[in-house]
MIFI-487139 format. One record per residue (C-alpha): residue number from 1; residue in one letter; x negated, y, z. Coordinates in steps of 0.25 Angstrom, whole numbers. Layout:
N
{seq NUM type A xx X yy Y zz Z}
...
END
This chain:
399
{seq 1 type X xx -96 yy 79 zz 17}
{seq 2 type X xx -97 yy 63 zz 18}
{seq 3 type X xx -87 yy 55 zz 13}
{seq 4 type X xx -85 yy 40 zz 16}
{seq 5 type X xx -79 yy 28 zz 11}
{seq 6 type X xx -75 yy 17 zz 20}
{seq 7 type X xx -75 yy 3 zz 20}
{seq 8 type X xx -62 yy -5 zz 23}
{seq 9 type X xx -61 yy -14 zz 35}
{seq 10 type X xx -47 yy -19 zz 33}
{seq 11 type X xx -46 yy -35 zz 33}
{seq 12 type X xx -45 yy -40 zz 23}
{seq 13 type X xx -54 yy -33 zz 16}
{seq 14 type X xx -48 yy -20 zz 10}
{seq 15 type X xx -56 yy -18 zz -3}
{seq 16 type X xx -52 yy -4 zz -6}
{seq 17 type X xx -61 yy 11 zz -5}
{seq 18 type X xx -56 yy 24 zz -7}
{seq 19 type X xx -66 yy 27 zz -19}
{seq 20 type X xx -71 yy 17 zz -29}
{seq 21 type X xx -87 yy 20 zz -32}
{seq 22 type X xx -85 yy 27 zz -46}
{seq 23 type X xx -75 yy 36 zz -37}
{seq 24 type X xx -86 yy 40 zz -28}
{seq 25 type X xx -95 yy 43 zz -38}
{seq 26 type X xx -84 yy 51 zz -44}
{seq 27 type X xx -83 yy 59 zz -31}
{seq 28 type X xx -97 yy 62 zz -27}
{seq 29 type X xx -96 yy 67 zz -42}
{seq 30 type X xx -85 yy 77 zz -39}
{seq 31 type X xx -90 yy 80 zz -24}
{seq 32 type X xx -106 yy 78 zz -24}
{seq 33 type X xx -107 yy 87 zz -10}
{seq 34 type X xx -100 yy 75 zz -2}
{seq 35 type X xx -107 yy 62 zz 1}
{seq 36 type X xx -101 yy 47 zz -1}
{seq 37 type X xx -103 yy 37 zz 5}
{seq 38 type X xx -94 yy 20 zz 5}
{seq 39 type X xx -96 yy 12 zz 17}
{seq 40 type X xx -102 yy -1 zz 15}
{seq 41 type X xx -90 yy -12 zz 12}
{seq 42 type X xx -92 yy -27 zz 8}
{seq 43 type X xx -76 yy -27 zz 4}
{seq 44 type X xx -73 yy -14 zz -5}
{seq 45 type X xx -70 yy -17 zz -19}
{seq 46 type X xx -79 yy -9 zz -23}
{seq 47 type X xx -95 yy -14 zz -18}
{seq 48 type X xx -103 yy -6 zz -10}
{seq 49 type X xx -113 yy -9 zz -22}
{seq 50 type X xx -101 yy -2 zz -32}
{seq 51 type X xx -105 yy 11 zz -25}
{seq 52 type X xx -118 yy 11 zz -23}
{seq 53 type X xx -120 yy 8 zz -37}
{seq 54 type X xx -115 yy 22 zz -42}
{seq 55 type X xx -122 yy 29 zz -30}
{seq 56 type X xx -112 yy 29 zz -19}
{seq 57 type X xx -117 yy 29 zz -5}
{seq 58 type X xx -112 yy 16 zz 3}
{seq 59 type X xx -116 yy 15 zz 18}
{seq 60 type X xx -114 yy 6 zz 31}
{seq 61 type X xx -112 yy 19 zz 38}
{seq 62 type X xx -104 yy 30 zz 35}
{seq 63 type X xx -100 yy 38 zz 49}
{seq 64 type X xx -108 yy 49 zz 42}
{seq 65 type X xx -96 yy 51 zz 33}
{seq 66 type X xx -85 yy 64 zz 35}
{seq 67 type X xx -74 yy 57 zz 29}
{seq 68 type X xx -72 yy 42 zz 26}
{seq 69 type X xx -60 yy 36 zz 15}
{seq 70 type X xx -56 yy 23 zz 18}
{seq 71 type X xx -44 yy 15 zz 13}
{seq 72 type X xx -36 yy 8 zz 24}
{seq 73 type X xx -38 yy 9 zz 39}
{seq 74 type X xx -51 yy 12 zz 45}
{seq 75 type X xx -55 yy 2 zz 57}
{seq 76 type X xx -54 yy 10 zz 70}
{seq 77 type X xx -69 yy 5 zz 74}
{seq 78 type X xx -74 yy 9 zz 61}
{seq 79 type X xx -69 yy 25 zz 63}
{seq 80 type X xx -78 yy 34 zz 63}
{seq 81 type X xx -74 yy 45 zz 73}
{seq 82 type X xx -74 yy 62 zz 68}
{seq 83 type X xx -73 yy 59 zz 53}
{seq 84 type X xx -62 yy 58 zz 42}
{seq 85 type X xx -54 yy 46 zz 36}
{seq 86 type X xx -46 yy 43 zz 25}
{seq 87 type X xx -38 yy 31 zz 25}
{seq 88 type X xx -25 yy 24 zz 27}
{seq 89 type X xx -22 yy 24 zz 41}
{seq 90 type X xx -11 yy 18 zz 40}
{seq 91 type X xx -5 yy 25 zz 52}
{seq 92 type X xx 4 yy 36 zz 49}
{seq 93 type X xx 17 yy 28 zz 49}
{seq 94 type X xx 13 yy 22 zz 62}
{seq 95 type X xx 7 yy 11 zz 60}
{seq 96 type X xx 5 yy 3 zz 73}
{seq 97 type X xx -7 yy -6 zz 68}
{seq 98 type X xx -15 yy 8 zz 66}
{seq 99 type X xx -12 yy 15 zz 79}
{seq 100 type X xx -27 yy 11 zz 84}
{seq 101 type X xx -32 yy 18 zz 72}
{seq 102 type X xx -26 yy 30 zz 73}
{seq 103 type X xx -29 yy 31 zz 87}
{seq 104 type X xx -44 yy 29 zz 86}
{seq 105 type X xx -42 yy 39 zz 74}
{seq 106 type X xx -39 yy 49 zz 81}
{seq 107 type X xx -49 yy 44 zz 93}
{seq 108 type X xx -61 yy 46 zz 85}
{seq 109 type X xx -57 yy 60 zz 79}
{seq 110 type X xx -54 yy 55 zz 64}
{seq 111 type X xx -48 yy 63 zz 54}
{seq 112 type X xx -40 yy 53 zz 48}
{seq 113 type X xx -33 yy 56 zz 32}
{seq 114 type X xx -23 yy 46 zz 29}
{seq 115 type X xx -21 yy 43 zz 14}
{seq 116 type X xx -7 yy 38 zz 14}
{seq 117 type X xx -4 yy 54 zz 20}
{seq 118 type X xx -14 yy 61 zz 9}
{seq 119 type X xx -2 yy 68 zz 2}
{seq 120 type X xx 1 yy 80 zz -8}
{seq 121 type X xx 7 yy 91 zz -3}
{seq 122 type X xx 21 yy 84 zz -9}
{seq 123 type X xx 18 yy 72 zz -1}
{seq 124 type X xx 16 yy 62 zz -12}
{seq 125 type X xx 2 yy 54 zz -6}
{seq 126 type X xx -10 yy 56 zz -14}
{seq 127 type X xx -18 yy 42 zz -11}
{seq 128 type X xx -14 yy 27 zz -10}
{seq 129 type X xx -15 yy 14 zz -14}
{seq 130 type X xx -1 yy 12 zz -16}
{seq 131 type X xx 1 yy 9 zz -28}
{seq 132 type X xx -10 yy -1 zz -29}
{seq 133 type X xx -2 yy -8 zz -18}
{seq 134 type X xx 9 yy -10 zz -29}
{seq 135 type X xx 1 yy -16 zz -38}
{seq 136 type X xx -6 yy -26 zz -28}
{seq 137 type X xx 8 yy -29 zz -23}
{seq 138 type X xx 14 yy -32 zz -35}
{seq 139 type X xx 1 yy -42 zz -41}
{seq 140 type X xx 5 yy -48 zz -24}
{seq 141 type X xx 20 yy -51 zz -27}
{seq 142 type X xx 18 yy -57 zz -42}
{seq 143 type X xx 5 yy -66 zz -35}
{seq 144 type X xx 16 yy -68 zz -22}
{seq 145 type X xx 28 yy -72 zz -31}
{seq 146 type X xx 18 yy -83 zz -40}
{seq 147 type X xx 13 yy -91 zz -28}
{seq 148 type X xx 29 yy -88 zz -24}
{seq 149 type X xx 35 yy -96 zz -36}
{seq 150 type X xx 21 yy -104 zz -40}
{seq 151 type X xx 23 yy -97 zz -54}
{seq 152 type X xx 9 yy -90 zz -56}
{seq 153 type X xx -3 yy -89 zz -47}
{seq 154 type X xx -10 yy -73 zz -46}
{seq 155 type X xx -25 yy -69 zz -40}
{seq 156 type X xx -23 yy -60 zz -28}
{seq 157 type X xx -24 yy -46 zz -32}
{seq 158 type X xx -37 yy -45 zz -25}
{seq 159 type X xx -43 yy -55 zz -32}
{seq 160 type X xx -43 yy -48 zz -46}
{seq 161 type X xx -44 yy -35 zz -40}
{seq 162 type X xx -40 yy -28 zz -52}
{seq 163 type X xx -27 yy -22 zz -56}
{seq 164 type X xx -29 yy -25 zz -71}
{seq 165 type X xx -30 yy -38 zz -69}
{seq 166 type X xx -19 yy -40 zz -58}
{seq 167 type X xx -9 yy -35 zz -69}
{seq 168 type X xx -13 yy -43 zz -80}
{seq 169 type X xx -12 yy -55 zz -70}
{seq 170 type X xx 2 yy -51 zz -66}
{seq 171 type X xx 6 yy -48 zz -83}
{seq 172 type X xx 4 yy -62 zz -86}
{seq 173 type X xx 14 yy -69 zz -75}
{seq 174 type X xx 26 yy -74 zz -78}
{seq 175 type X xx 38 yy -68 zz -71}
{seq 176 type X xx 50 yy -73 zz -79}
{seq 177 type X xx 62 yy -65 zz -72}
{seq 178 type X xx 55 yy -62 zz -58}
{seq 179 type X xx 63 yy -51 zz -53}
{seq 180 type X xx 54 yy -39 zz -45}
{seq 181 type X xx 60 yy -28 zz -36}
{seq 182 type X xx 50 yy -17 zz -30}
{seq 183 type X xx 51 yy -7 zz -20}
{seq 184 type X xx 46 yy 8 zz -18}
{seq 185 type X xx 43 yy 20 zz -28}
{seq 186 type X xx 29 yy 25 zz -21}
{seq 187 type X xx 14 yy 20 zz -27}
{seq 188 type X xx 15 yy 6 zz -22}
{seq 189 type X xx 28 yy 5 zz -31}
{seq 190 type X xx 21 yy 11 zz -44}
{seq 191 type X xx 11 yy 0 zz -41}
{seq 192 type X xx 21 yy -10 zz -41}
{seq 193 type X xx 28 yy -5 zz -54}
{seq 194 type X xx 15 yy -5 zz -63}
{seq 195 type X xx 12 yy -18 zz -60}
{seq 196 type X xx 26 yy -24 zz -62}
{seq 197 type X xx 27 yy -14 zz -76}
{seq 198 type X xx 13 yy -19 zz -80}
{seq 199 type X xx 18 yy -32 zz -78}
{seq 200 type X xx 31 yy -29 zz -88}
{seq 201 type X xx 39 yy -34 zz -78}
{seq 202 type X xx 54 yy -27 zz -81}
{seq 203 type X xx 58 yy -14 zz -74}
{seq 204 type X xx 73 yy -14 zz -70}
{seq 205 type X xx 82 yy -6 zz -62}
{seq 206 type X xx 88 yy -9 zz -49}
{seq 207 type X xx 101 yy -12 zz -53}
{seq 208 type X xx 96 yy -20 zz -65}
{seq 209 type X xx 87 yy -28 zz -55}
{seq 210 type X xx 101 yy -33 zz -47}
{seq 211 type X xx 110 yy -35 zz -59}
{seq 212 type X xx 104 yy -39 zz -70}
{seq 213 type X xx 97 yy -54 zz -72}
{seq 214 type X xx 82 yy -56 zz -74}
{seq 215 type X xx 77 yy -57 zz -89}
{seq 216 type X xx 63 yy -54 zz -86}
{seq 217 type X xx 55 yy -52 zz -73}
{seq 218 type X xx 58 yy -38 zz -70}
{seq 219 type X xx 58 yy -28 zz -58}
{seq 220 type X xx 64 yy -15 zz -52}
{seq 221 type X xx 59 yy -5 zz -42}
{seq 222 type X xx 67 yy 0 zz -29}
{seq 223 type X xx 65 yy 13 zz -24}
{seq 224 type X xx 71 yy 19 zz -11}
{seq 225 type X xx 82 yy 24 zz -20}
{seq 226 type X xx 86 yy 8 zz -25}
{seq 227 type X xx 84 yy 3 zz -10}
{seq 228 type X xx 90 yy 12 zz 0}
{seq 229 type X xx 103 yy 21 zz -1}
{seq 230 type X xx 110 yy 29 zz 9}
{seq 231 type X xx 119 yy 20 zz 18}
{seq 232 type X xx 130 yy 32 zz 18}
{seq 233 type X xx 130 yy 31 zz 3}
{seq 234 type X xx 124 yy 47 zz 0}
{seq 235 type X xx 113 yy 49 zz -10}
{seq 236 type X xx 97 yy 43 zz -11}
{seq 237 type X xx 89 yy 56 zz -5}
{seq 238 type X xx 76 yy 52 zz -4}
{seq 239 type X xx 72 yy 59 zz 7}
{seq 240 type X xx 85 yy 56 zz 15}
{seq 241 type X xx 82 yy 40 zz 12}
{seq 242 type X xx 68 yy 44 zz 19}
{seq 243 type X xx 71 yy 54 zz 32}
{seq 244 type X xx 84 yy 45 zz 32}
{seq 245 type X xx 82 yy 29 zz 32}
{seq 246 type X xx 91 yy 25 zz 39}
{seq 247 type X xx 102 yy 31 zz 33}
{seq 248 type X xx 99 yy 20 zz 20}
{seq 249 type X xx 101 yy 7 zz 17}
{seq 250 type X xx 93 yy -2 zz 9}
{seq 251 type X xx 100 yy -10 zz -4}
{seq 252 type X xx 87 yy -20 zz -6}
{seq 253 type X xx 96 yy -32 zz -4}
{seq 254 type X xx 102 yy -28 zz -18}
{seq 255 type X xx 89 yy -36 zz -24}
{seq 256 type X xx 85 yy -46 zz -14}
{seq 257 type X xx 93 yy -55 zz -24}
{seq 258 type X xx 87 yy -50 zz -37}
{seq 259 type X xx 72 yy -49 zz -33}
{seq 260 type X xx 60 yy -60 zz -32}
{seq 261 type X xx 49 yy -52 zz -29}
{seq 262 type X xx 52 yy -38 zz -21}
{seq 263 type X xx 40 yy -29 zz -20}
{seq 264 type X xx 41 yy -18 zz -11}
{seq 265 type X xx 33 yy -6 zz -12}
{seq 266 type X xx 43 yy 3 zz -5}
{seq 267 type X xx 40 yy 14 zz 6}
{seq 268 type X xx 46 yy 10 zz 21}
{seq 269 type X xx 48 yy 16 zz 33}
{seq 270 type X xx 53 yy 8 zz 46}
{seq 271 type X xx 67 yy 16 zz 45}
{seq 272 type X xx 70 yy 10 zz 33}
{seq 273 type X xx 78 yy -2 zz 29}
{seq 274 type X xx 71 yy -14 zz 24}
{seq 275 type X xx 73 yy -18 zz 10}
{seq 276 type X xx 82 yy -31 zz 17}
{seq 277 type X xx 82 yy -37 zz 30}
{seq 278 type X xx 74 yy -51 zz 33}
{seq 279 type X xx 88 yy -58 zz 35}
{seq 280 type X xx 90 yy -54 zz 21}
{seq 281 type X xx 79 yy -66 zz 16}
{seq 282 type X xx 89 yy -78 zz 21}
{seq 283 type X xx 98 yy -74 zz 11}
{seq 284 type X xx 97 yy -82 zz -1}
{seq 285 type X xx 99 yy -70 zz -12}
{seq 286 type X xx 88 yy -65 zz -6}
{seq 287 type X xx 78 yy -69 zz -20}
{seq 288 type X xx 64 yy -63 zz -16}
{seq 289 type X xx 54 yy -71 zz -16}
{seq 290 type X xx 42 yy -64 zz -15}
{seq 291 type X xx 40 yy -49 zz -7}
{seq 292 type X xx 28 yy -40 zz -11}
{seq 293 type X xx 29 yy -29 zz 0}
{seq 294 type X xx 20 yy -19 zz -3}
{seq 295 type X xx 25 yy -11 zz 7}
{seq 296 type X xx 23 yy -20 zz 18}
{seq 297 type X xx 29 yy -14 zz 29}
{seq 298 type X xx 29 yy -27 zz 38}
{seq 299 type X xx 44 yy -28 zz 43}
{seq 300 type X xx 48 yy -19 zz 34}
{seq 301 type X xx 53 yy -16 zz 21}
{seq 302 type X xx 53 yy -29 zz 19}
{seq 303 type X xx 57 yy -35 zz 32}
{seq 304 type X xx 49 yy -49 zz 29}
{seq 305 type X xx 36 yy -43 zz 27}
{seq 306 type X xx 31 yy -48 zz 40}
{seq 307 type X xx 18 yy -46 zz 39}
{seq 308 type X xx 8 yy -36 zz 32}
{seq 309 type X xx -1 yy -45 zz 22}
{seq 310 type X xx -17 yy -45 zz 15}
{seq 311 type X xx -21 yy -47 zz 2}
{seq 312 type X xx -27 yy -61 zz 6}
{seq 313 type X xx -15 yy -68 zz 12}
{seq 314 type X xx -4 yy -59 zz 6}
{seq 315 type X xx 10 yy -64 zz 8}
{seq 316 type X xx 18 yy -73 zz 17}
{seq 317 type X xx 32 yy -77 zz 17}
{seq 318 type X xx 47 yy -76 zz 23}
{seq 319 type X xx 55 yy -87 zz 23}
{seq 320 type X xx 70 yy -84 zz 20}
{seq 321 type X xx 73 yy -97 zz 30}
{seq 322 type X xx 66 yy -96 zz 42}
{seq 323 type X xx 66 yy -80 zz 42}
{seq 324 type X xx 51 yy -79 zz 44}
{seq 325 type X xx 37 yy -77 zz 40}
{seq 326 type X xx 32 yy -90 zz 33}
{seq 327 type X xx 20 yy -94 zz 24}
{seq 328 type X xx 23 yy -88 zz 10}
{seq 329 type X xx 28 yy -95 zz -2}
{seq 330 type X xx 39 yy -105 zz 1}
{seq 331 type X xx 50 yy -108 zz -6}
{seq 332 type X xx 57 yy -101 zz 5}
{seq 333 type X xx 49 yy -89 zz 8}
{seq 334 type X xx 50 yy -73 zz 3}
{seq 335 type X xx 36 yy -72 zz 1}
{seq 336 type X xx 29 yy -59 zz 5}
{seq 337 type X xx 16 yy -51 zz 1}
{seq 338 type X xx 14 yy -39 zz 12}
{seq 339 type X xx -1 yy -35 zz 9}
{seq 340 type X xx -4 yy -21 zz 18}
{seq 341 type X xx -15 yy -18 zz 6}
{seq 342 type X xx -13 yy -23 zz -8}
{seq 343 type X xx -21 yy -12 zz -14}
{seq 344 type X xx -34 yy -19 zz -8}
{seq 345 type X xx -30 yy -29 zz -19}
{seq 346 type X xx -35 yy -21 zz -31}
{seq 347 type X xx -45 yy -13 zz -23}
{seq 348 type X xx -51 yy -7 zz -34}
{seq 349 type X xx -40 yy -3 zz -44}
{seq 350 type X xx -32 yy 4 zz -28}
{seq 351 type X xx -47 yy 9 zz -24}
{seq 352 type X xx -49 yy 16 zz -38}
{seq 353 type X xx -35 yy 23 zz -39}
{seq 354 type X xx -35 yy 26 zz -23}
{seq 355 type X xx -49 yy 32 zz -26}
{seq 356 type X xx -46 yy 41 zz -38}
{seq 357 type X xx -36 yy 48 zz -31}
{seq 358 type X xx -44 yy 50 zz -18}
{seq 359 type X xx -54 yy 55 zz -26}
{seq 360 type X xx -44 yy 64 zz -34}
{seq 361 type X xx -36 yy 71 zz -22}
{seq 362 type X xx -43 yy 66 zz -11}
{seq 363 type X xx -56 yy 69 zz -11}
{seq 364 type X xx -57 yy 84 zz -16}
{seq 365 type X xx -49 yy 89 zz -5}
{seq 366 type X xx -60 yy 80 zz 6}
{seq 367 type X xx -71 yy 88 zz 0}
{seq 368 type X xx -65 yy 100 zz -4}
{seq 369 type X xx -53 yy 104 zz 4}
{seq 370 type X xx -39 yy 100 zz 9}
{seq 371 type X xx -31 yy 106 zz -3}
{seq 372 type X xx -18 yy 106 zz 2}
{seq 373 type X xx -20 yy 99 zz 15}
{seq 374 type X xx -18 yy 85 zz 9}
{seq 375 type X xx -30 yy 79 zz 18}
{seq 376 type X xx -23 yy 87 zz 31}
{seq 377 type X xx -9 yy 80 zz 28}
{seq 378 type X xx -17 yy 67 zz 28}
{seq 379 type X xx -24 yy 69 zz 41}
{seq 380 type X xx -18 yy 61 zz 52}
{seq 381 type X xx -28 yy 64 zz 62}
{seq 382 type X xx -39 yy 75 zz 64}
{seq 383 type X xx -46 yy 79 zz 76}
{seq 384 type X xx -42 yy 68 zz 83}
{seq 385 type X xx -27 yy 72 zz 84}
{seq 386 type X xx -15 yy 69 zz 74}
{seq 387 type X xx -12 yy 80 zz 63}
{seq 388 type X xx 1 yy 87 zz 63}
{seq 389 type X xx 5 yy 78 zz 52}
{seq 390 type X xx 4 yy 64 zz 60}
{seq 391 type X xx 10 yy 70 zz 72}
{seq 392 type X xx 18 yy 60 zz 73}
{seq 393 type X xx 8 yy 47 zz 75}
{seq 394 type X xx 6 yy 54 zz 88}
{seq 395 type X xx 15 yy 44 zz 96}
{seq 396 type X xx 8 yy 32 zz 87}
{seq 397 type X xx -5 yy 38 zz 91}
{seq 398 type X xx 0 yy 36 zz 104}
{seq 399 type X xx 3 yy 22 zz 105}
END
């Protein structure tokens, strides 16, 4: 077996790889019968010359390869048919703007292993960069909210390029009473809550957040539990609030007075109400200034992201008068950071964790085996055809 990692062609560059080179070294250590190859990249955090340097093959050419690991979607002239990748697709929720991919997928007789579906058998996913989303979200609405207010000035994230550093950059500002809410209680939201402990920013409850006045600058999480309830008054179920969305209502409103920065992190489906309605923004106890949407759904759970962002021109702004999208940063605008891939801000410290666990629970069952079917859940298409899983993209297939 030959197994390949790809090079990213996402613009703006994507700097991230599925193994770092101490990680290939570590698995040709634990599985010398396969063979390793990096495809040549001038943009990966980590230089071709890093990998050549502790032996590791890199080459121009790698169509010889079995199965290639990438990290974000593949460029459909640069498939290779009759082989097997793993990678985001970035299509199993139908996503309209990857329908060509999955067609030429299928055309060209790929196997294709999508790591948002690699699952243990209770369904909680094994790989993603989620958290490191949090983290590079969280450094984006501190760096949004000092050009906001002119109070401090911050290096972009992927300009230190090391999470250490980002936090003691972030310990040092001054906050006085800044008031934070976030949203969710998946990996992004753990990355958003180390950063704001590590930063000793206050923790307070919900009900605290809304009724008591600001001493210090201090924050408060939201989970599905705090935001939606059941509009005929019965109990919090979670898995009625998820097979029954419409039967909910969401109680965001509550803290559009009491927030400056929101940071959402949350899980969203188009069933779901938004967390307040664009109209909402006119009013004038409407007191957030600055939105980090991590989830960035455009048109979503945050009915002013607009637009999808990059890590080079990152935010834009909504004026409250007009009802529109306008330049960021005036006095009259939300301002709104909506980055699609924060974690290829600190490439390395995301590559590294990303890399560990692939290595760890990934990788044994490529060369050994399918215990427990993990890789056959994650397979979206084999043989040319849909699995029985993903059935359902049949019609998106389709067109």
């Amino acid at each position: 077996m030959k197994i390949g990692l790809l090079r990213e062609w996402k613009k703006p560059a994507d700097k991230r790889v599925a193994l770092t080179p101490e990680q290939c070294v570590q698995f040709l250590n634990k599985f010398p019968e396969v063979d390793l190859v990096v495809e040549e990249s001038l943009d990966r955090t980590f230089p071709d010359k890093a990998y050549t340097k502790l032996g590791i093959a890199v080459a121009k050419d790698i169509s010889d390869c079995d199965v290639l690991f990438g990290i974000k979607e593949v460029p459909i002239e640069k498939l290779i048919p009759n082989k097997t990748y793993c990678f985001f697709s970035h299509t199993i929720k139908q996503q309209a703007y990857n329908r060509d991919l999955l067609q030429a997928i299928l055309e060209k007789n790929i196997t294709l292993i999508d790591y948002e579906t690699l699952t243990w058998s209770e369904g909680g996913r094994i790989l993603g960069f989620g958290k490191w989303a949090g983290i590079a979200g969280v450094y984006n609405a501190f760096l949004t909210w000092g050009k906001k207010t002119n109070q401090f000035s911050l290096p972009p994230a992927y300009e230190t390029d090391d999470y250490e550093e980002s936090l003691r950059l972030l310990s040092e500002l001054d906050l006085s009473k800044l008031r934070v809410v976030f949203t969710g209680n998946g990996r992004v939201a753990a990355g958003i809550r180390e950063v704001l402990e590590q930063m000793k920013l206050k923790e307070c409850s919900p009900q605290e957040f809304v009724s008591q006045p600001p001493r210090n600058a201090h924050f408060t999480q939201l989970t599905s539990w705090d935001l939606y309830h059941r509009k005929d008054g019965g109990p919090w179920d979670i898995q009625h609030f998820y097979e029954n969305h419409e039967d909910y209502c969401c109680e965001f409103d509550n803290f559009l007075s009491h927030a400056d920065i929101l940071i959402n992190g949350m899980y969203w489906e188009d069933s779901m109400p938004p967390l307040f309605n664009v109209q909402d923004t006119k009013q004038s106890n409407f007191a957030i200034k600055v939105i980090a949407d991590i989830t960035c759904d455009v048109e979503g759970s945050v009915p002013i992201t607009m637009e999808a962002t990059n890590i080079y021109n990152p935010t834009f702004g909504w004026s409250k008068s007009e009802q529109k999208q306008v330049a960021p940063f005036g006095e009259d605008t939300i301002d709104i950071m909506a980055v699609t891939n924060l974690p290829t801000e600190l490439p390395k410290n995301a590559s590294e964790e990303f890399g560990t666990l692939l290595l760890k629970y990934v990788l044994p069952l490529v060369v050994n085996g399918d215990k427990g079917s993990i890789l056959k859940r994650a397979t979206i298409t084999s043989g040319g055809a849909l699995t029985k899983n993903y059935q359902y993209l049949t019609d998106f297939v389709n067109g």
